[in-house]
VOGU-3710 file (C-alpha; in Angstrom, 3 decimals, decimal comma):
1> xxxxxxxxxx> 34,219/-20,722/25,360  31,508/-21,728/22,875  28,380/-19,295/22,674  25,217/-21,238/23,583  22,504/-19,829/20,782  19,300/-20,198/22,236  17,045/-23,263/20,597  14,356/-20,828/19,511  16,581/-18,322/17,574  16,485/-20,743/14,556
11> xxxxxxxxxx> 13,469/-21,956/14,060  12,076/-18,281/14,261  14,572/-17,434/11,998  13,053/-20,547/9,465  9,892/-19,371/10,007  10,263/-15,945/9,459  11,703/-16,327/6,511  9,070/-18,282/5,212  6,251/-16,762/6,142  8,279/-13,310/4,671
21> xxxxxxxxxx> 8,865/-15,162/1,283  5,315/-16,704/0,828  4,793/-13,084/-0,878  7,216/-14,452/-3,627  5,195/-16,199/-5,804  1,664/-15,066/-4,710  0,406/-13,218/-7,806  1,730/-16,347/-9,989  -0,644/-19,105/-7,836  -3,702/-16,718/-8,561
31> xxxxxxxxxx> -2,725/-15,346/-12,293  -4,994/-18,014/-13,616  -8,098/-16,658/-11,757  -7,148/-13,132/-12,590  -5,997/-13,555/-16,164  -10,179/-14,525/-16,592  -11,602/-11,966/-14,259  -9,182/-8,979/-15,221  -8,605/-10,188/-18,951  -5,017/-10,117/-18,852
41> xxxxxxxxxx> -2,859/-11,536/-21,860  -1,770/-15,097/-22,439  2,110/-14,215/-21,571  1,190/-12,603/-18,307  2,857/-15,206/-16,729  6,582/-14,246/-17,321  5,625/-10,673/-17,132  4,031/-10,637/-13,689  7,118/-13,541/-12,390  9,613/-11,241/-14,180
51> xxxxxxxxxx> 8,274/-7,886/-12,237  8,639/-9,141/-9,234  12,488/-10,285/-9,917  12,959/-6,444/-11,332  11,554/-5,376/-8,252  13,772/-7,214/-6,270  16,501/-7,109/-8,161  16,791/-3,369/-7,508  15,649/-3,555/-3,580  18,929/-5,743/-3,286
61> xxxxxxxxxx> 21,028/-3,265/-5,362  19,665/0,032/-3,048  20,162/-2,341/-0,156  23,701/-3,444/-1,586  24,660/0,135/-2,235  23,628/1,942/0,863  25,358/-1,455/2,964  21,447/-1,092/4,647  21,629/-4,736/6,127  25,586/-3,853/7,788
71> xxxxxxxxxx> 24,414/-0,731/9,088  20,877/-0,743/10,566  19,601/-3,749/13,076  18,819/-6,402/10,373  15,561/-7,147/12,430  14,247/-4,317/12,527  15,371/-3,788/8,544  13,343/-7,270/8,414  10,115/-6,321/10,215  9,907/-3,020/8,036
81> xxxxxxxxxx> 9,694/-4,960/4,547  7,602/-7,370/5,647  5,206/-5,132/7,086  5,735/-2,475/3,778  5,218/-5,608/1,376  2,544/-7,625/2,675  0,863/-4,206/2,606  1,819/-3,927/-1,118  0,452/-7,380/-1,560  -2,908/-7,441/-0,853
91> xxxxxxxxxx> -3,106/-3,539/-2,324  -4,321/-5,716/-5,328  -7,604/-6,669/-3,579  -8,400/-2,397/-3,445  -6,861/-1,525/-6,651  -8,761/-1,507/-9,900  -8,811/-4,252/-12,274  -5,737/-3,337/-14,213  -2,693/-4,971/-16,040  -0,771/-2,007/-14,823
101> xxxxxxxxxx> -1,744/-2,156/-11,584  -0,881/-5,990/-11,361  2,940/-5,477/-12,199  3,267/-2,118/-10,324  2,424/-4,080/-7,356  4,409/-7,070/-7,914  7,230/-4,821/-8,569  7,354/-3,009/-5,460  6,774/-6,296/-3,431  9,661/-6,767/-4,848
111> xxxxxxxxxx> 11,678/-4,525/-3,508  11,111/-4,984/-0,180  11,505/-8,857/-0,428  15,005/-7,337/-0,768  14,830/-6,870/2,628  13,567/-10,220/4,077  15,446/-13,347/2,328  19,077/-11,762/2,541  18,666/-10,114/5,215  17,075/-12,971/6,936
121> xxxxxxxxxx> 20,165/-14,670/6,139  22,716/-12,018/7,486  20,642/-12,524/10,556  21,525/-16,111/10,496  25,037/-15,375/9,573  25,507/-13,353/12,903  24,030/-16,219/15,055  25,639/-19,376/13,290  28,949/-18,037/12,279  30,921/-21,954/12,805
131> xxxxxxxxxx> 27,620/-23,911/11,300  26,548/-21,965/8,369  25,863/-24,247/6,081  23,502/-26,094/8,167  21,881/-23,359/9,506  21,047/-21,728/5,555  19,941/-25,203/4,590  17,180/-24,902/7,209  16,932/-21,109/5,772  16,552/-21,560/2,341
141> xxxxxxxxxx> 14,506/-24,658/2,712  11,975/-22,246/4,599  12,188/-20,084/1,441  11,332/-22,684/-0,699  8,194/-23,301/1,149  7,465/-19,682/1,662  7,967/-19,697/-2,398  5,504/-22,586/-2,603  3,169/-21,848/-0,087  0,594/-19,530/-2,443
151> xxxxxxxxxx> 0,162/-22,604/-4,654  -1,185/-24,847/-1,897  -3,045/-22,236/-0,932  -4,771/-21,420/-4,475  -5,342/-25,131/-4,376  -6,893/-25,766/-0,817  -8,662/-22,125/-1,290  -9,689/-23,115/-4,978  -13,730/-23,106/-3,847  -12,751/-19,438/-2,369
161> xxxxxxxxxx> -11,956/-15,829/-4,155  -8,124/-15,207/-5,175  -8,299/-12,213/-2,461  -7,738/-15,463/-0,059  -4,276/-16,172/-0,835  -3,482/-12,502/-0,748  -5,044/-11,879/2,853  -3,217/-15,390/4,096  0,200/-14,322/2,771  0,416/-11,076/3,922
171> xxxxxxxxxx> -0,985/-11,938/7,403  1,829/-15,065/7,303  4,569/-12,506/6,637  3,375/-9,821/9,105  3,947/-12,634/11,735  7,220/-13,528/10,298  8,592/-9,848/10,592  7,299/-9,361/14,412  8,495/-12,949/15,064  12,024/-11,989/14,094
181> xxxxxxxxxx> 12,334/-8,588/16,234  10,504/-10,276/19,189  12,375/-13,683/19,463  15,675/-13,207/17,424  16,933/-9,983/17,489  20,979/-9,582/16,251  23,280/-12,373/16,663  26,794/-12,061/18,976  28,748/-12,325/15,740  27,343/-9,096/14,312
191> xxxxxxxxxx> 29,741/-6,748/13,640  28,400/-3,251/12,240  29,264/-2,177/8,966  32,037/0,689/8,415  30,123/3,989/7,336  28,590/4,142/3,221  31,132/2,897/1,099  29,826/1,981/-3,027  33,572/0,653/-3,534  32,725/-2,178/-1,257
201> xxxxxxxxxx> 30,440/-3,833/-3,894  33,381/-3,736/-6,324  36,272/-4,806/-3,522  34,613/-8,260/-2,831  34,386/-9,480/-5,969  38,381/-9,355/-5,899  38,852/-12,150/-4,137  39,098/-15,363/-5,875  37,648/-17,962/-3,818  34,308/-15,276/-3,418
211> xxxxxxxxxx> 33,951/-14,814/-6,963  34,178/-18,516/-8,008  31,056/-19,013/-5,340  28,960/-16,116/-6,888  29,779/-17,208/-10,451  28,337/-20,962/-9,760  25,604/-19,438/-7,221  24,676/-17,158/-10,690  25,045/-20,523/-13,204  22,194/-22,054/-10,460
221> xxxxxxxxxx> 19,924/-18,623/-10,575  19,742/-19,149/-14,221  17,693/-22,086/-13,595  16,000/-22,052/-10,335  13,536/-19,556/-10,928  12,848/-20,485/-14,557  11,926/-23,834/-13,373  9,731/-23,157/-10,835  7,628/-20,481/-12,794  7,333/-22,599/-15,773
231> xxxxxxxxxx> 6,508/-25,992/-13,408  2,329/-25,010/-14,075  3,156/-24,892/-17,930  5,056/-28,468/-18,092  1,986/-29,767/-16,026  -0,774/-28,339/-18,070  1,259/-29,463/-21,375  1,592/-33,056/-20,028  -2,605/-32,945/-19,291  -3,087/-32,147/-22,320
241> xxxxxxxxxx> -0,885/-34,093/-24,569  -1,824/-37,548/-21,821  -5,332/-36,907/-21,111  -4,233/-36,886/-17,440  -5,789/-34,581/-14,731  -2,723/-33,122/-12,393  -3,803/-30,406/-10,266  -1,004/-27,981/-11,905  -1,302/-25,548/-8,534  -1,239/-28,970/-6,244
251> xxxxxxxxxx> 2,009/-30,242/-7,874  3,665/-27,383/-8,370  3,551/-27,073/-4,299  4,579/-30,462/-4,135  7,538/-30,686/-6,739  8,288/-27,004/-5,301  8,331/-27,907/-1,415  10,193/-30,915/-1,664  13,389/-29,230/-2,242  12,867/-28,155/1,394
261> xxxxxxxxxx> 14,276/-31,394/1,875  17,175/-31,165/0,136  18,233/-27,924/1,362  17,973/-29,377/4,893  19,723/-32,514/4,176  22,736/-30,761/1,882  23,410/-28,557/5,132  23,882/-31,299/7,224  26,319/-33,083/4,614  28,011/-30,379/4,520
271> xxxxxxxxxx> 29,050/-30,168/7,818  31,554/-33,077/7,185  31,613/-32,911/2,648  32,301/-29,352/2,566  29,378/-26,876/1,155  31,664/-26,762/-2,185  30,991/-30,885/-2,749  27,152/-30,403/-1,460  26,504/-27,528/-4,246  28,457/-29,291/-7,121
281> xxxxxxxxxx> 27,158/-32,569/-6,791  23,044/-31,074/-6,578  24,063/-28,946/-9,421  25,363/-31,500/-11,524  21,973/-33,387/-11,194  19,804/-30,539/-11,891  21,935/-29,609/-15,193  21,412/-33,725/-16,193  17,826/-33,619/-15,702  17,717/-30,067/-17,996
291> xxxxxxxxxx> 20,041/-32,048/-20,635  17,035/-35,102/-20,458  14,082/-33,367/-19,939  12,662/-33,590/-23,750  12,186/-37,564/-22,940  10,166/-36,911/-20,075  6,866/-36,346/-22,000  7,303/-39,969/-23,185  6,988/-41,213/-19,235  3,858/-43,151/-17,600
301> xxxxxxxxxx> 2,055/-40,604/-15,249  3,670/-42,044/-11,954  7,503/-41,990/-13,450  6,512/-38,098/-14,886  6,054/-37,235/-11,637  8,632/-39,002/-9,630  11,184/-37,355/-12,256  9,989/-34,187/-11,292  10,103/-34,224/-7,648  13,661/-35,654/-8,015
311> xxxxxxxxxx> 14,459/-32,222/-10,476  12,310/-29,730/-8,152  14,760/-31,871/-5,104  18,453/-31,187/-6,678  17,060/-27,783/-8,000  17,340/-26,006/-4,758  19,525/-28,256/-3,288  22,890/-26,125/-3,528  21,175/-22,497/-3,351  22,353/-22,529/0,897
321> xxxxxxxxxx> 25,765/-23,783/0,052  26,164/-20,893/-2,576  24,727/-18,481/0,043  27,193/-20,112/2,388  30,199/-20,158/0,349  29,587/-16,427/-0,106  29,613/-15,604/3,425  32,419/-17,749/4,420  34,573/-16,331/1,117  33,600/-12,614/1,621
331> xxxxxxxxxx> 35,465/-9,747/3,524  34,204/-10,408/7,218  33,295/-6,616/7,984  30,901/-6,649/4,265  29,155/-9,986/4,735  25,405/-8,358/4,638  27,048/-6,235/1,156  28,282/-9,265/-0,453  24,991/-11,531/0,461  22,962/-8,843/-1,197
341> xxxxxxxxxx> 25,178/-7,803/-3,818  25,368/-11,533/-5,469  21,896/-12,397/-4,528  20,840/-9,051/-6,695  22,989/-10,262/-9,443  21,407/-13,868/-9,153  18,202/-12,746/-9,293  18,787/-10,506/-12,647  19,792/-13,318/-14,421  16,458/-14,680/-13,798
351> xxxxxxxxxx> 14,881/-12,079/-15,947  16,417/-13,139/-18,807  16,016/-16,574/-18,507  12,468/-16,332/-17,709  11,883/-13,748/-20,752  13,563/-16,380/-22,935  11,493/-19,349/-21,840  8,461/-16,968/-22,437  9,678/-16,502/-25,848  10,494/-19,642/-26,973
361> xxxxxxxxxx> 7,211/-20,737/-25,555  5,580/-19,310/-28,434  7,990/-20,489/-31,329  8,936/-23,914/-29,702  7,403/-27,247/-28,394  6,433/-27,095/-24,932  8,588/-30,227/-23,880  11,848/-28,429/-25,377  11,645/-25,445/-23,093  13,410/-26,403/-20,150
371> xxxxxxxxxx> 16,026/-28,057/-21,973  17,261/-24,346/-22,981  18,127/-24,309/-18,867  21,154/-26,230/-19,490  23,640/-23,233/-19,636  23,309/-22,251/-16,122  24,212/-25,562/-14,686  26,661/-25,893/-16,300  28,217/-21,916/-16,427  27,885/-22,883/-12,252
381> xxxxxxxxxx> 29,711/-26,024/-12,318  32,769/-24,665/-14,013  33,139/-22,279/-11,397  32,405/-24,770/-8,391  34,546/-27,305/-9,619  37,374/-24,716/-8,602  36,444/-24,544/-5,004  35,913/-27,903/-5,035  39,416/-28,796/-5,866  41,040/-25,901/-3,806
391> xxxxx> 39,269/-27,515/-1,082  40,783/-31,001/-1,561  43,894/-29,778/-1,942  43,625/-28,542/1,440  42,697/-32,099/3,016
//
């Protein structure tokens, strides 16, 4: 007998996770205002992106290490961070005017952001254990929006004071976190983790199939987040080399939300492709575009544009097919461990990557720096290519 899952339980679960996410990238859609009014430095931006990555970086690791999301009622693990970072979040409208302050803040959101996008998608694993794939394409294509969200909002709100994106996102994720105890709860295919065990971290990572999924989910990280924080910068550069006008906060929303898109369509492909086919194949294109992306500067307005929303499409694309390949590859009894474990790992490669763009971006040309992406596509499709053959030998 099939379990019936009850039609709200996933779009709650969509838009809890966005509205938990939209904390993400809130300090980067109102740097610009604050860089004048708190005199921050010219490379805040990869400092303040990179803070918050730390931040959750080591939320997933605690989380990870203490199996937090196998043990405890994931909603109620959900509702706590949202409620402890949208708290953090708008702290910055009562804090002094301080660099300091800034990244402290970030940082800690951080952390408990730990607590809302993997755990929102254990939550989703334990309701939508035979359609995963589609399920974490609706997911992550809420965190995408979530992720973009403060930029339309700096944009629409652009008349108003920065404090207004703060006050909207916490409120949003507040909502989200109630939303997901009230109306979602824990899934039938739950099954509670065994009692605090570090070795688990270690264990999963010894099985083939899981590893090959992290390792292309970590070639993809290397990217993702690189490319979104650095989307503002590749506007303002084409401005100012085309005497164009793009709203960089209004298109960086736009190239940003459209991978919502993708993430929705790749899940339903891969009900019948295979998640393995749907991650390579959106990988492959995103690694292309890195490989081309000098030329791009050459390109009429329009065709600029329409590149980019096809890159900021494919970008995000195959991030729910990683997520899914990891739960469907990981010891059943340690799914919530392996999520967070991997997504931790994912996300500390972004550091890195976004420290390096920040470098180069004072000792290269602007229109060379997300060329230097290139590695992580295509570190991920080496690693995906194996699944995807395992996977055709087995039809």
């Amino acid at each position: 007998m099939t379990l019936q899952v009850p039609k709200r339980v996933l779009p709650t679960i969509v838009f809890a996770q966005f509205a938990g996410t939209s904390l993400w990238f809130a300090g980067n859609a109102i740097l610009k205002e604050l860089q004048l009014e708190w005199q921050l430095p010219a490379d805040a931006l990869a400092t303040v992106t990179s803070s918050v990555q730390l931040g959750f970086i080591l939320g997933t690791f605690i989380f990870a290490l203490l199996s937090i999301a196998d043990r405890f009622r994931p909603s109620l693990v959900f509702l706590a961070c949202a409620l402890l970072g949208s708290a953090l979040n708008v702290s910055l409208i009562f804090l002094p005017p301080s660099y300091f302050f800034l990244l402290s803040a970030r940082f800690f959101t951080g952390i408990f952001i730990a607590g809302i996008y993997p755990v929102g998608m254990k939550i989703a694993s334990d309701w939508f254990e035979g359609k995963l794939g589609k399920a974490l394409g609706y997911l992550v294509g809420a965190l995408v929006l979530g992720s973009a969200f403060p930029h339309l909002l700096n944009y629409t709100g652009s008349s108003l004071s920065w404090k207004f994106v703060l006050i909207g996102t916490s409120i949003l994720a507040v909502l989200g976190g109630l939303a997901m105890v009230f109306f979602v709860g824990e899934g039938p295919h739950r099954r509670r983790g065994a009692k605090f065990n570090p070795a688990k971290i270690f264990e999963v990572f010894k099985v083939h199939e899981f590893r090959s999924a992290a390792f292309g989910y970590f070639g993809h990280m290397w990217e993702l987040y690189t490319f979104w924080a650095f989307l503002p910068v590749v506007l303002v550069y084409y401005n100012e080399t085309h005497s164009t006008s793009l709203h960089p906060s209004l298109y960086t929303f736009i190239i940003m939300a459209v991978g919502a898109i993708s993430c929705v369509l790749g899940g339903f492909i891969s009900v019948k492709k295979g998640s393995a086919k749907v991650a390579f194949t959106f990988l492959l294109i995103s690694g292309i575009l890195c490989l081309i992306s000098p030329l791009f500067f050459n390109l009429s307005e329009p065709i600029f544009v329409t590149v980019l929303l096809v890159w900021g499409f494919a970008v995000i694309g195959d991030s729910a097919q990683f997520s899914s390949l990891t739960v469907q590859t990981a010891p059943k009894e340690s799914v919530g461990t392996a999520i967070t474990i991997v997504v931790s790992i994912g996300f500390l490669l972004t550091i890195p990557s976004i420290q390096l763009l920040g470098y180069l971006a004072t000792v290269i040309d602007t229109k060379w720096l997300l060329f230097t992406l290139f590695i992580g596509p295509l570190f991920g499709l080496i690693h995906t290519w194996k699944l995807v053959k395992k996977n055709m030998s087995k039809a």
